[in-house]
Jmol script that loads the backbone (N, CA, C; Angstrom):
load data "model"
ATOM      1  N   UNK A   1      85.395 118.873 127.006  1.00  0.00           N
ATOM      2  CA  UNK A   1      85.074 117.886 125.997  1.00  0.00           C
ATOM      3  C   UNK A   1      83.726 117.264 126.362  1.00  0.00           C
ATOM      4  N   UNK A   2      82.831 117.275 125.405  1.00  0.00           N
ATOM      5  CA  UNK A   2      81.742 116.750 125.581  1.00  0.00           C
ATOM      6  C   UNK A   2      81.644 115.079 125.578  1.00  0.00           C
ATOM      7  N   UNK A   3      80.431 114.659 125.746  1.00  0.00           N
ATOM      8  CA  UNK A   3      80.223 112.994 124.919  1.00  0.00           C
ATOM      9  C   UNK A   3      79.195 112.541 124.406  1.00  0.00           C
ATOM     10  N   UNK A   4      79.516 112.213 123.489  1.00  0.00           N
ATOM     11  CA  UNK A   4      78.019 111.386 122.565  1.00  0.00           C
ATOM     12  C   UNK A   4      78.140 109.634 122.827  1.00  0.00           C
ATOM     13  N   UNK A   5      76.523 109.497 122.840  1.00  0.00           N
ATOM     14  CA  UNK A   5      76.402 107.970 122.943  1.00  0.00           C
ATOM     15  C   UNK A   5      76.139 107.769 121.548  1.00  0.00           C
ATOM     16  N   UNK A   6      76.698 106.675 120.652  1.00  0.00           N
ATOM     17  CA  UNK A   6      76.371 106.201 119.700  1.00  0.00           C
ATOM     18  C   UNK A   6      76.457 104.903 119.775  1.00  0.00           C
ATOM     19  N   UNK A   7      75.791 104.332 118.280  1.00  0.00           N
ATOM     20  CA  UNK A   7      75.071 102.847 118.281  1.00  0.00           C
ATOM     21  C   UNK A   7      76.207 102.409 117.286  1.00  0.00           C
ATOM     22  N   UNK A   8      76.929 101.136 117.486  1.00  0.00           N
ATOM     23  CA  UNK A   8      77.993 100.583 116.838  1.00  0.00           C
ATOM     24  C   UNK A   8      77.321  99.064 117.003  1.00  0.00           C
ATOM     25  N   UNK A   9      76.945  98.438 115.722  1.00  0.00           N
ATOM     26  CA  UNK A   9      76.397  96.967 115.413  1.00  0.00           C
ATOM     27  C   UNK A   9      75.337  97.079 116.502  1.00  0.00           C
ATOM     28  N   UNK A  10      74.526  97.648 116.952  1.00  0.00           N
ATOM     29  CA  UNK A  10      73.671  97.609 117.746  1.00  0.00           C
ATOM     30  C   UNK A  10      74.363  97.679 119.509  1.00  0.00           C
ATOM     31  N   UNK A  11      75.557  98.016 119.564  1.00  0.00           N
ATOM     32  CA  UNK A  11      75.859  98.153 120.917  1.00  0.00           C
ATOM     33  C   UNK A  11      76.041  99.642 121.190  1.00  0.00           C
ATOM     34  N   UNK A  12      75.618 100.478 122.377  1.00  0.00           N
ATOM     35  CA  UNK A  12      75.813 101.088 122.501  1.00  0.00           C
ATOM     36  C   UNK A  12      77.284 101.966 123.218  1.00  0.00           C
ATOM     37  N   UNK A  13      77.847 102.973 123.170  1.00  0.00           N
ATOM     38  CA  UNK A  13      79.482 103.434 123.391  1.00  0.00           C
ATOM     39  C   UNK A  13      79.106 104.984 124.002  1.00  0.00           C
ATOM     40  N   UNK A  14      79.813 105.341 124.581  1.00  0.00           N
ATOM     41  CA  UNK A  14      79.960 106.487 125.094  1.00  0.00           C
ATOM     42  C   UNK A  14      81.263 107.396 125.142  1.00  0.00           C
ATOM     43  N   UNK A  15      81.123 108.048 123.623  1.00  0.00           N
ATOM     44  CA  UNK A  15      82.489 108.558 123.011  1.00  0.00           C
ATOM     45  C   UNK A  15      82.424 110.056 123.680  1.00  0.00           C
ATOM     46  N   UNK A  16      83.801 110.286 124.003  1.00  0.00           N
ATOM     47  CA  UNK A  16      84.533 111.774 124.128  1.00  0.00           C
ATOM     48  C   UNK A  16      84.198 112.788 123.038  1.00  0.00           C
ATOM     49  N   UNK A  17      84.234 113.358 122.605  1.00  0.00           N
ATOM     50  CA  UNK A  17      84.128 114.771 121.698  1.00  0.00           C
ATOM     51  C   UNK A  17      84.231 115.569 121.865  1.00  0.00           C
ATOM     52  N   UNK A  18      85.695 116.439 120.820  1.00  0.00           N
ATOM     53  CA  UNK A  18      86.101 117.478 121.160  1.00  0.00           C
ATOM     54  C   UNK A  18      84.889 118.390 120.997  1.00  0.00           C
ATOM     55  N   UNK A  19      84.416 120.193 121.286  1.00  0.00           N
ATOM     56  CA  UNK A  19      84.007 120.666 120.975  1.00  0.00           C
ATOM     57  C   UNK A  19      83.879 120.857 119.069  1.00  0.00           C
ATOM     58  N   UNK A  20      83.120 121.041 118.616  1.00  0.00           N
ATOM     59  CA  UNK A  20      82.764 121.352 116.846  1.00  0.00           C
ATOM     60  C   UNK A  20      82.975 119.877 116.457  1.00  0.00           C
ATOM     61  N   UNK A  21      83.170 118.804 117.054  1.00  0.00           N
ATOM     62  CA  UNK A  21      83.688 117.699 116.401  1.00  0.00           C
ATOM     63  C   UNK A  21      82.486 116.601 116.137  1.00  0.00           C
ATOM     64  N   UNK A  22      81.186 117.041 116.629  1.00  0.00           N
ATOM     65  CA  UNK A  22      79.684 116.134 116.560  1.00  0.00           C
ATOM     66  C   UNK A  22      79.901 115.537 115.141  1.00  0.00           C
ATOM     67  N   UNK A  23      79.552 116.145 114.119  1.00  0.00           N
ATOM     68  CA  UNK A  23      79.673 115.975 112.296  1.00  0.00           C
ATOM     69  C   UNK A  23      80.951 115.038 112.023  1.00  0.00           C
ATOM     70  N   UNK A  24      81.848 115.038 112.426  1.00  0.00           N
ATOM     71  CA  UNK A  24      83.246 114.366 112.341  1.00  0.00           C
ATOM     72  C   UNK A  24      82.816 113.278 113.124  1.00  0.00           C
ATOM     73  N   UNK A  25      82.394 113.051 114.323  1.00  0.00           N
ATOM     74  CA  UNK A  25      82.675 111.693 114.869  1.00  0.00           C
ATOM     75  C   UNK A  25      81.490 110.966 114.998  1.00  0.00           C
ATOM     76  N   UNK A  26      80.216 111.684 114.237  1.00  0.00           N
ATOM     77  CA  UNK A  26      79.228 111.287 113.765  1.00  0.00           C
ATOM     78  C   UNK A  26      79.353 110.167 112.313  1.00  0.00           C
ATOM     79  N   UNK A  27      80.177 110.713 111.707  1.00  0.00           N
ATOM     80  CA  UNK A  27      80.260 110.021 110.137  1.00  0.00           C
ATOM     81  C   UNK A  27      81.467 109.650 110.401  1.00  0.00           C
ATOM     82  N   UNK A  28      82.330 109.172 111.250  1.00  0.00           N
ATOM     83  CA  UNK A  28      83.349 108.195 111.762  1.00  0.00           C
ATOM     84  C   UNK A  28      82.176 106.752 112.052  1.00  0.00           C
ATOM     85  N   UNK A  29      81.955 107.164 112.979  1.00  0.00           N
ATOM     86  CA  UNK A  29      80.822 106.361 113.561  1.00  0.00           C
ATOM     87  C   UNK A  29      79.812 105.514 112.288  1.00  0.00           C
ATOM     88  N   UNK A  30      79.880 105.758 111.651  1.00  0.00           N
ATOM     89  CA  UNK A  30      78.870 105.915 110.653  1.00  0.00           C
ATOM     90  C   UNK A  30      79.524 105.083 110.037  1.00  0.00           C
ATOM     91  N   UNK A  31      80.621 105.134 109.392  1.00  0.00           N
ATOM     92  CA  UNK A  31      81.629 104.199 108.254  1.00  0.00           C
ATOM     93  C   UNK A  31      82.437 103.206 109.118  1.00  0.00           C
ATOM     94  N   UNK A  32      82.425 103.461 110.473  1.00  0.00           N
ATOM     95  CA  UNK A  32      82.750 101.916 111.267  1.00  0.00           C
ATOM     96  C   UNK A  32      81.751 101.275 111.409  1.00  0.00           C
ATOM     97  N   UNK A  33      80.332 101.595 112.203  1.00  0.00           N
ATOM     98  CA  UNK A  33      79.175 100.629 111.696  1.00  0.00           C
ATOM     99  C   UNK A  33      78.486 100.087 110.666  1.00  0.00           C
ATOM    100  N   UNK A  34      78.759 100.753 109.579  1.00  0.00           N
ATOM    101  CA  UNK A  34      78.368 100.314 108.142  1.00  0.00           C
ATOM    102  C   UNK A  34      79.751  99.013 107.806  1.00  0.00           C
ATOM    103  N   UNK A  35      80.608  99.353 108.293  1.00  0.00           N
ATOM    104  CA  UNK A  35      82.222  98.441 107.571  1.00  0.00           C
ATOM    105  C   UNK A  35      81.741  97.023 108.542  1.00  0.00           C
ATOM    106  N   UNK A  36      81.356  97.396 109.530  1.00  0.00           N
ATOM    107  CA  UNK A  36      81.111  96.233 111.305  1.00  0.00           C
ATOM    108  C   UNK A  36      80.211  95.438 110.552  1.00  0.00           C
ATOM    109  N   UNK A  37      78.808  95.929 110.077  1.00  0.00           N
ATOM    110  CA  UNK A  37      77.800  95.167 109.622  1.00  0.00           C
ATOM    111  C   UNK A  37      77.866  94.965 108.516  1.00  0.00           C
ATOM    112  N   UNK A  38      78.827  95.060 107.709  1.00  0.00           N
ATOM    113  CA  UNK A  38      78.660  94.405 106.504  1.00  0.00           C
ATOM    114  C   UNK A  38      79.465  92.989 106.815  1.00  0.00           C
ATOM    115  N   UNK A  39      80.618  93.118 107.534  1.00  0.00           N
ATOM    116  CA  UNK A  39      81.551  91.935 107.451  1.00  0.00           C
ATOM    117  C   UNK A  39      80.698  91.039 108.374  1.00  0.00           C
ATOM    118  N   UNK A  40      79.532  91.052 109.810  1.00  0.00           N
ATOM    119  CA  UNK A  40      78.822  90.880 110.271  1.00  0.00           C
ATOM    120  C   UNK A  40      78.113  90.241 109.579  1.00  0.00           C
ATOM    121  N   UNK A  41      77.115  91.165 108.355  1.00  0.00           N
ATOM    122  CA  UNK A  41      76.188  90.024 107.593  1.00  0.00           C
ATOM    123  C   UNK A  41      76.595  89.396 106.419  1.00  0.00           C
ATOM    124  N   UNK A  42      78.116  89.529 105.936  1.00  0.00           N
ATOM    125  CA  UNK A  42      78.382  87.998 105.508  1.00  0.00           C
ATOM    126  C   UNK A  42      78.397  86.714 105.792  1.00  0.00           C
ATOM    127  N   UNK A  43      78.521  86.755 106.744  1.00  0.00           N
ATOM    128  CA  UNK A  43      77.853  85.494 107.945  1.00  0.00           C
ATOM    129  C   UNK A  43      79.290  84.671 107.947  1.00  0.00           C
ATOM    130  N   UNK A  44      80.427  84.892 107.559  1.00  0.00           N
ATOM    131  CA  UNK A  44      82.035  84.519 107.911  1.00  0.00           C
ATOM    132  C   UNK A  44      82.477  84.403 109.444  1.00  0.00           C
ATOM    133  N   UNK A  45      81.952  85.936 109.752  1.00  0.00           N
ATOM    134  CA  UNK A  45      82.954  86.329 110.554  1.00  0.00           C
ATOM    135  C   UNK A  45      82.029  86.423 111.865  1.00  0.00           C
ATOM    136  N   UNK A  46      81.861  85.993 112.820  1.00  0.00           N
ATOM    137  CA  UNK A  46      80.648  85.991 114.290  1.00  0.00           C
ATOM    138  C   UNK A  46      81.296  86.969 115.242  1.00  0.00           C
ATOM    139  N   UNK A  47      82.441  86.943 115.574  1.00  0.00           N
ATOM    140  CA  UNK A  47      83.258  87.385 117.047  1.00  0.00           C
ATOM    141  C   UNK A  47      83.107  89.069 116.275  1.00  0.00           C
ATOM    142  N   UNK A  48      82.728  89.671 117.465  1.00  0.00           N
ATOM    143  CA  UNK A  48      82.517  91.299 117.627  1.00  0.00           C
ATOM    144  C   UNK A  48      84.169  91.684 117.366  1.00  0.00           C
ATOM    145  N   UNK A  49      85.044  91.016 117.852  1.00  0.00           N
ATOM    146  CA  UNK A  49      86.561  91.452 118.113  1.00  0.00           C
ATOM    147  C   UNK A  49      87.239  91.504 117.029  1.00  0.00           C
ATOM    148  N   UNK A  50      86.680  90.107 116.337  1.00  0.00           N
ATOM    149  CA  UNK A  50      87.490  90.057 114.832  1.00  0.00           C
ATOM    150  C   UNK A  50      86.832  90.648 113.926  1.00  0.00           C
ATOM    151  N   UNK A  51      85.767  91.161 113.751  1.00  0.00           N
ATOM    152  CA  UNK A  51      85.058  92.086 112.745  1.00  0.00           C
ATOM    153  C   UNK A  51      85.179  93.335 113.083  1.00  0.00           C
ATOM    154  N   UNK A  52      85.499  93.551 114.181  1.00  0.00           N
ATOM    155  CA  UNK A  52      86.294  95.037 114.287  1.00  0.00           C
ATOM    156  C   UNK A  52      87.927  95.526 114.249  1.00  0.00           C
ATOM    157  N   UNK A  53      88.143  94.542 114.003  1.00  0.00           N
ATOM    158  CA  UNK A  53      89.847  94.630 113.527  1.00  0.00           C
ATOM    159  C   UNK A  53      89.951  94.506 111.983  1.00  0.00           C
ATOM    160  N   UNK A  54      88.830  93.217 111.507  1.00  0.00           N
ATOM    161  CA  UNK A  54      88.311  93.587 109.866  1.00  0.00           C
ATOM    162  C   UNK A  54      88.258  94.692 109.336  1.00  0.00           C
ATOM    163  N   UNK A  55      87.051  95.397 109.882  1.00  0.00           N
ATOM    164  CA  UNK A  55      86.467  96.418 109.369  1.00  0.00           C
ATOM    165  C   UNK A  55      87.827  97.726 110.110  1.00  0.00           C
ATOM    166  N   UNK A  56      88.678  97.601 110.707  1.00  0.00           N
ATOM    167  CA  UNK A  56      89.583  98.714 111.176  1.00  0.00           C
ATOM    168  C   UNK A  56      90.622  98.656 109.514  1.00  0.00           C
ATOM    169  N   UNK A  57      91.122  97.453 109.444  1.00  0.00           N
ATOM    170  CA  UNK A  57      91.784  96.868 108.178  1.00  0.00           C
ATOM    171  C   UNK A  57      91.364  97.401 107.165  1.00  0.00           C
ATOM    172  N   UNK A  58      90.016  97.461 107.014  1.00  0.00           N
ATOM    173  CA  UNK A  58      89.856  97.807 105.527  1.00  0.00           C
ATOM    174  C   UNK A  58      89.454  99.085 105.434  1.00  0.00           C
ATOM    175  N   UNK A  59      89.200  99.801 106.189  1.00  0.00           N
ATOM    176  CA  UNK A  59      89.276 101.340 106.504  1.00  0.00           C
ATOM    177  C   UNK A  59      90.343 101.794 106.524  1.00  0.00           C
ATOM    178  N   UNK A  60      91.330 101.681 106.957  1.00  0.00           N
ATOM    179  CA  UNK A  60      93.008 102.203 106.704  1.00  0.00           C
ATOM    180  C   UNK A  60      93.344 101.431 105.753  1.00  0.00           C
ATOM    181  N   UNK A  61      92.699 100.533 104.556  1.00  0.00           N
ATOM    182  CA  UNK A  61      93.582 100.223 103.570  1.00  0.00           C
ATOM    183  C   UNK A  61      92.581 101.114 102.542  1.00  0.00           C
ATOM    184  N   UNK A  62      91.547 101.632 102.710  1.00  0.00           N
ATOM    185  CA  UNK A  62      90.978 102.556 101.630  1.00  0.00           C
ATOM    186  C   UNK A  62      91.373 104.138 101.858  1.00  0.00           C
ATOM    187  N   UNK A  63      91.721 104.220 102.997  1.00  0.00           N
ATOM    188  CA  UNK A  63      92.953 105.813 103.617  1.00  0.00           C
ATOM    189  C   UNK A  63      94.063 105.889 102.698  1.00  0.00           C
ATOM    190  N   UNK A  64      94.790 104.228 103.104  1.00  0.00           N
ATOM    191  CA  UNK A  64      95.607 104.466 102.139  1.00  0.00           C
ATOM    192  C   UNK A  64      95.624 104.534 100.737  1.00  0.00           C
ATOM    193  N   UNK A  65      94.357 104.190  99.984  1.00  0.00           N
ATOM    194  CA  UNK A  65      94.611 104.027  98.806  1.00  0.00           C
ATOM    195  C   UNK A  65      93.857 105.463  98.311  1.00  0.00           C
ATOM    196  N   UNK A  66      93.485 106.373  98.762  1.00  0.00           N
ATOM    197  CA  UNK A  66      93.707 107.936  98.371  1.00  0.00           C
ATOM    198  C   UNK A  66      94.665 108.698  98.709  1.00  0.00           C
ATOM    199  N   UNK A  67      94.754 109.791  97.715  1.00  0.00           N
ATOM    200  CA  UNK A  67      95.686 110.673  98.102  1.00  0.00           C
ATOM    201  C   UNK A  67      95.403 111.499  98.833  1.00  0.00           C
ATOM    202  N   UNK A  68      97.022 112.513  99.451  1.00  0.00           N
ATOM    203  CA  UNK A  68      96.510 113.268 100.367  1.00  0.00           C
ATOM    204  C   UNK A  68      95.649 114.105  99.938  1.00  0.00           C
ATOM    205  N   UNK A  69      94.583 115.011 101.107  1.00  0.00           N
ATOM    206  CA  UNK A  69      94.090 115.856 101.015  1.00  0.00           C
ATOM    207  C   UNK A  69      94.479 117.375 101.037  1.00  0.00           C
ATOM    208  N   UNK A  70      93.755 117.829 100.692  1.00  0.00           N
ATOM    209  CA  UNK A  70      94.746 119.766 100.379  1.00  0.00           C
ATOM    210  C   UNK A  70      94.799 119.972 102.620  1.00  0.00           C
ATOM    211  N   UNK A  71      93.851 119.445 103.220  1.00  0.00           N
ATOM    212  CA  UNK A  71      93.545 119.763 104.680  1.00  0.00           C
ATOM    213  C   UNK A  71      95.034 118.669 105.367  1.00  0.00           C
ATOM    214  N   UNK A  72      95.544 117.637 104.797  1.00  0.00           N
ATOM    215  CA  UNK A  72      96.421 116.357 105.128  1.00  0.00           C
ATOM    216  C   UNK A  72      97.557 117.524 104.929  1.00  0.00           C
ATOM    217  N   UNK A  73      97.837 117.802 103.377  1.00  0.00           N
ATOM    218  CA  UNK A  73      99.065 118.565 103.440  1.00  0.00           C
ATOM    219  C   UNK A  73      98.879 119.521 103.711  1.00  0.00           C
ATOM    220  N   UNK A  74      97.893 120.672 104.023  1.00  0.00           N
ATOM    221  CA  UNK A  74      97.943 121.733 104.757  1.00  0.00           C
ATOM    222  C   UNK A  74      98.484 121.811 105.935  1.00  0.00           C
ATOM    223  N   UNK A  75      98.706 120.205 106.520  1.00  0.00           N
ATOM    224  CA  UNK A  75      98.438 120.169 108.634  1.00  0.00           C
ATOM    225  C   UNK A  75     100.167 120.312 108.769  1.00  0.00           C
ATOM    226  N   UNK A  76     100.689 120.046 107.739  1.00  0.00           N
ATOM    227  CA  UNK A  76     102.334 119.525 107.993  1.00  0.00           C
ATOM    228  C   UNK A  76     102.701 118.367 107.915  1.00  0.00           C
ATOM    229  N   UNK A  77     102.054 117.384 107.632  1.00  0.00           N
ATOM    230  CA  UNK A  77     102.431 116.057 107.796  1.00  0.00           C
ATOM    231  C   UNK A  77     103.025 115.654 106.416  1.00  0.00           C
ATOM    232  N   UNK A  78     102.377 116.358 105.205  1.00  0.00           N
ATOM    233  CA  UNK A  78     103.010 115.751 103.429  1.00  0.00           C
ATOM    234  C   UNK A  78     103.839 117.137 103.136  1.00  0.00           C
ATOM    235  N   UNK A  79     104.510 118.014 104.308  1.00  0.00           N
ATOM    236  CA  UNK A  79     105.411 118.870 103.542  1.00  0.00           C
ATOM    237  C   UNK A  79     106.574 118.210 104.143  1.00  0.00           C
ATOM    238  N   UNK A  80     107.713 118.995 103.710  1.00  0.00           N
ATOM    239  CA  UNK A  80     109.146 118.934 103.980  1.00  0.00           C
ATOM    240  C   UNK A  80     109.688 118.856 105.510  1.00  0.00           C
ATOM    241  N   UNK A  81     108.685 119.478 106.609  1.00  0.00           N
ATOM    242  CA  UNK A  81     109.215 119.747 107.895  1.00  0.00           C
ATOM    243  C   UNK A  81     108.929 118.385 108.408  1.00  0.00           C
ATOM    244  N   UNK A  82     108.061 117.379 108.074  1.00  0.00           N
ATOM    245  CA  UNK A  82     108.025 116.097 108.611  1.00  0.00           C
ATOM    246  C   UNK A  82     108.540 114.599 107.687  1.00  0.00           C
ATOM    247  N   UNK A  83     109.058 115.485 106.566  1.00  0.00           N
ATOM    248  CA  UNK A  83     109.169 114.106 105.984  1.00  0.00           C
ATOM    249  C   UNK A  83     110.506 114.935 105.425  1.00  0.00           C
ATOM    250  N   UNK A  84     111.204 115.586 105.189  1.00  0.00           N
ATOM    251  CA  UNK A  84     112.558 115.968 104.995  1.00  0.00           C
ATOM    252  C   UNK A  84     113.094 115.916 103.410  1.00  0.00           C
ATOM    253  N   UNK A  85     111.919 115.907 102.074  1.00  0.00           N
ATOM    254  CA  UNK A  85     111.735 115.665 101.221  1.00  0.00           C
ATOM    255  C   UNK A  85     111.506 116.850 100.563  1.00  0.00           C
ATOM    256  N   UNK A  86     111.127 117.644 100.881  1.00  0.00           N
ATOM    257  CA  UNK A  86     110.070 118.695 100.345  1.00  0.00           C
ATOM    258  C   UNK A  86     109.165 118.614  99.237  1.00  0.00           C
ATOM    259  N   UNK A  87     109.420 118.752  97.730  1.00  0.00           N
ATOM    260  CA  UNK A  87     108.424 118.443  97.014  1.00  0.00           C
ATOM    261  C   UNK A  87     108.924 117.619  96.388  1.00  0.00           C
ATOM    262  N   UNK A  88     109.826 116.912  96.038  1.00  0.00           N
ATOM    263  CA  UNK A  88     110.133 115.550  95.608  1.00  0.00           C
ATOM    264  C   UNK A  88     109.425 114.674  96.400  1.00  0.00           C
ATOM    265  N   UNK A  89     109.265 114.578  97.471  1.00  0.00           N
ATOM    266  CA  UNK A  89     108.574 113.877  98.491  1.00  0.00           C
ATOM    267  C   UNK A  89     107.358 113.353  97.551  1.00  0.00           C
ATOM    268  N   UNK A  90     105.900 114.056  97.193  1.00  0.00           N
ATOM    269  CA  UNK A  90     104.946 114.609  96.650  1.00  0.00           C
ATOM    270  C   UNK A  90     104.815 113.021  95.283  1.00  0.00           C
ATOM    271  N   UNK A  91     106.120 112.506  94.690  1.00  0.00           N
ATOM    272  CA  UNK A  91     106.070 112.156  93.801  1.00  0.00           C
ATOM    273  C   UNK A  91     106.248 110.709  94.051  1.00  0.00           C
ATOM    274  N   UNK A  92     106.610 110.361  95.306  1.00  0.00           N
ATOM    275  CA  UNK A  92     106.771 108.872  96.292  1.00  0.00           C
ATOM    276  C   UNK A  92     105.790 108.132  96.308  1.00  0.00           C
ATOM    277  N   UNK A  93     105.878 107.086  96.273  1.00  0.00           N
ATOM    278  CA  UNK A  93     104.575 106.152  96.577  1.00  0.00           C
ATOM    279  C   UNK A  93     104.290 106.430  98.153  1.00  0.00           C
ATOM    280  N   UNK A  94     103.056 106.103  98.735  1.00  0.00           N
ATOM    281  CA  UNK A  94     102.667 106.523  99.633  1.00  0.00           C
ATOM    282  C   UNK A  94     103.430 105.301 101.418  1.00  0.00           C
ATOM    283  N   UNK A  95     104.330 104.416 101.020  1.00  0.00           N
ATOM    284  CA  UNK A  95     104.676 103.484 101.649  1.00  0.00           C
ATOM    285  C   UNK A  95     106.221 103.999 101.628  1.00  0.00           C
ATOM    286  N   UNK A  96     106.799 104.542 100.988  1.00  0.00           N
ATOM    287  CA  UNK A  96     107.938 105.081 100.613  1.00  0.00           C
ATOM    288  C   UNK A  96     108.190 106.399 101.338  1.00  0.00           C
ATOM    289  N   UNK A  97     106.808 107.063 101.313  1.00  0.00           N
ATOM    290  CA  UNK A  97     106.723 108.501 102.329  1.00  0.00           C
ATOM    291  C   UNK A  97     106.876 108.108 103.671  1.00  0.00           C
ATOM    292  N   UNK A  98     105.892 106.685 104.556  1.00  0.00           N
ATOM    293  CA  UNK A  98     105.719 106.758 105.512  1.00  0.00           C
ATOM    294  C   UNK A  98     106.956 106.193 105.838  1.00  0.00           C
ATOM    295  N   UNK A  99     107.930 105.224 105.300  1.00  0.00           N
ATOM    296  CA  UNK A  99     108.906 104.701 105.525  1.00  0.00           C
ATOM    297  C   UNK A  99     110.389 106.067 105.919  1.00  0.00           C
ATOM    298  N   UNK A 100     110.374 106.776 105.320  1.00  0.00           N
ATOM    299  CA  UNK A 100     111.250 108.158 105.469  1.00  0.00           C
ATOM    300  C   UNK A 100     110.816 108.598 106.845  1.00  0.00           C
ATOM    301  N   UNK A 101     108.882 109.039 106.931  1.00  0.00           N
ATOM    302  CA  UNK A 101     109.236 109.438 108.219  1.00  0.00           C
ATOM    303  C   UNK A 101     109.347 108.650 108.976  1.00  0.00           C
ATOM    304  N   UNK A 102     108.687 106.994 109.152  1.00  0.00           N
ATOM    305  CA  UNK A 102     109.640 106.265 110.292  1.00  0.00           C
ATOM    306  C   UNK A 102     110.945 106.986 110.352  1.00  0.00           C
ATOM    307  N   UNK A 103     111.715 106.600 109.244  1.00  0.00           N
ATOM    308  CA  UNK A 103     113.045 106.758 109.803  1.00  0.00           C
ATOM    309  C   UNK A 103     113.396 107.893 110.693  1.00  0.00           C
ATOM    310  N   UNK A 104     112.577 109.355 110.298  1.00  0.00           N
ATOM    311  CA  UNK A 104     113.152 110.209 111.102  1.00  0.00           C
ATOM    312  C   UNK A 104     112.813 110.280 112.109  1.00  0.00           C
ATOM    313  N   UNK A 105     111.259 109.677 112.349  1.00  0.00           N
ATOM    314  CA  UNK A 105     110.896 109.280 114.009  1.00  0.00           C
ATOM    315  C   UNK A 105     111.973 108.427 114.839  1.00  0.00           C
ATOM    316  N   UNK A 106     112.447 107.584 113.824  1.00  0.00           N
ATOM    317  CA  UNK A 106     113.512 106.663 114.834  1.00  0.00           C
ATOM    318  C   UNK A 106     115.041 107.278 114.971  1.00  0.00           C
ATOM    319  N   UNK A 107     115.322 108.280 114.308  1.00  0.00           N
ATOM    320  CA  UNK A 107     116.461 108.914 113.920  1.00  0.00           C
ATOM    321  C   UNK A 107     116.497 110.079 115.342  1.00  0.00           C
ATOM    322  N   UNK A 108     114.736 110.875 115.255  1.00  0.00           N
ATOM    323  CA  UNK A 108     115.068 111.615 116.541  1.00  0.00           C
ATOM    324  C   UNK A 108     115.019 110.835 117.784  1.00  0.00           C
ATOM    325  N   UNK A 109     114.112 109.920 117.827  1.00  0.00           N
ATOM    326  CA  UNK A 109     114.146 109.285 119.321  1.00  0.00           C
ATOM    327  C   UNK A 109     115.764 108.842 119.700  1.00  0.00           C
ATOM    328  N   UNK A 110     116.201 108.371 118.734  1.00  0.00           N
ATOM    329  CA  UNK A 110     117.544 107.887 119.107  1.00  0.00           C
ATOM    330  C   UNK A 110     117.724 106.353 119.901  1.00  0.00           C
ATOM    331  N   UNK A 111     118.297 106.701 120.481  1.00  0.00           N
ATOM    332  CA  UNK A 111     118.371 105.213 121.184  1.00  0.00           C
ATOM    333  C   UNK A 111     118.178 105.180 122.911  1.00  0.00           C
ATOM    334  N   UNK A 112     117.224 106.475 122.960  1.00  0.00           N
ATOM    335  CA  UNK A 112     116.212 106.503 124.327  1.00  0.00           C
ATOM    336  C   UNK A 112     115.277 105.577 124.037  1.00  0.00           C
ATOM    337  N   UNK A 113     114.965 104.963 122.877  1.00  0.00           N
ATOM    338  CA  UNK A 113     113.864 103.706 123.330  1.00  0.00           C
ATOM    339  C   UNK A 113     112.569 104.082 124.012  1.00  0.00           C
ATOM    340  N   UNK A 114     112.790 105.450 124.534  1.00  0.00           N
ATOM    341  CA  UNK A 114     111.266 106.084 125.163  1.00  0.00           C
ATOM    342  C   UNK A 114     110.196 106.684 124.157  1.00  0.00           C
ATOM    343  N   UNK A 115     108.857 107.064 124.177  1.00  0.00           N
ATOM    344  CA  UNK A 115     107.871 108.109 123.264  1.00  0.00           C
ATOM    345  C   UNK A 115     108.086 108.998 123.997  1.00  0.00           C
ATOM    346  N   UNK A 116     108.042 109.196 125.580  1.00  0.00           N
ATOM    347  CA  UNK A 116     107.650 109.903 126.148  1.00  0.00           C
ATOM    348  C   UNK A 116     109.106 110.717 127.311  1.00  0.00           C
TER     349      UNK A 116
END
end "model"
wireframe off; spacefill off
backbone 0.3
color backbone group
């Protein structure tokens, strides 16, 4: 695994990267410092900590508000083997999907209480 240094609100980071993954964690990078400095130059929010939990917030609430991708349900995650639905699944609101697979995440762990 390689690493790239990139510039986040003007600080610099020294990220991991898988091999082929430059383009991907380039334009990651890219839509967290653009989300950082915008909530930044509204002039609200000062603390580095809380404008990056902002800008984390409103990046997983615009994830969620598209649908999956043909590459999302290609991976296994919106077919039947992880959500136990199969294509009825497909027709769920997207809070309704993740709620099923909680359950079956908590259904296999059982009551080991462990991830690991």
């Amino acid at each position: 695994m390689k690493q790239l240094e990139v510039q986040i609100m003007g600080q610099s980071y020294l990220l991991g990267c898988p091999e082929g993954g430059d383009s991907r964690l380039l334009e990651a990078v890219e839509k967290v410092d653009t989300a950082m400095c915008k909530i930044r130059d509204a002039g609200k929010v000062k603390a580095r900590d809380r404008i990056a939990v902002l800008a984390a917030l409103n990046l997983a609430f615009d994830v969620t508000e598209r649908p999956a991708t043909p590459a999302f349900q290609a991976s296994g995650f919106a077919n039947s083997e992880f959500t136990g639905h199969g294509d009825a699944d497909a027709t769920l609101p997207p809070d309704a999907r993740l709620s099923g697979l909680l359950q079956r995440l908590d259904h296999a762990l059982g009551t080991d209480g462990r991830l690991l």
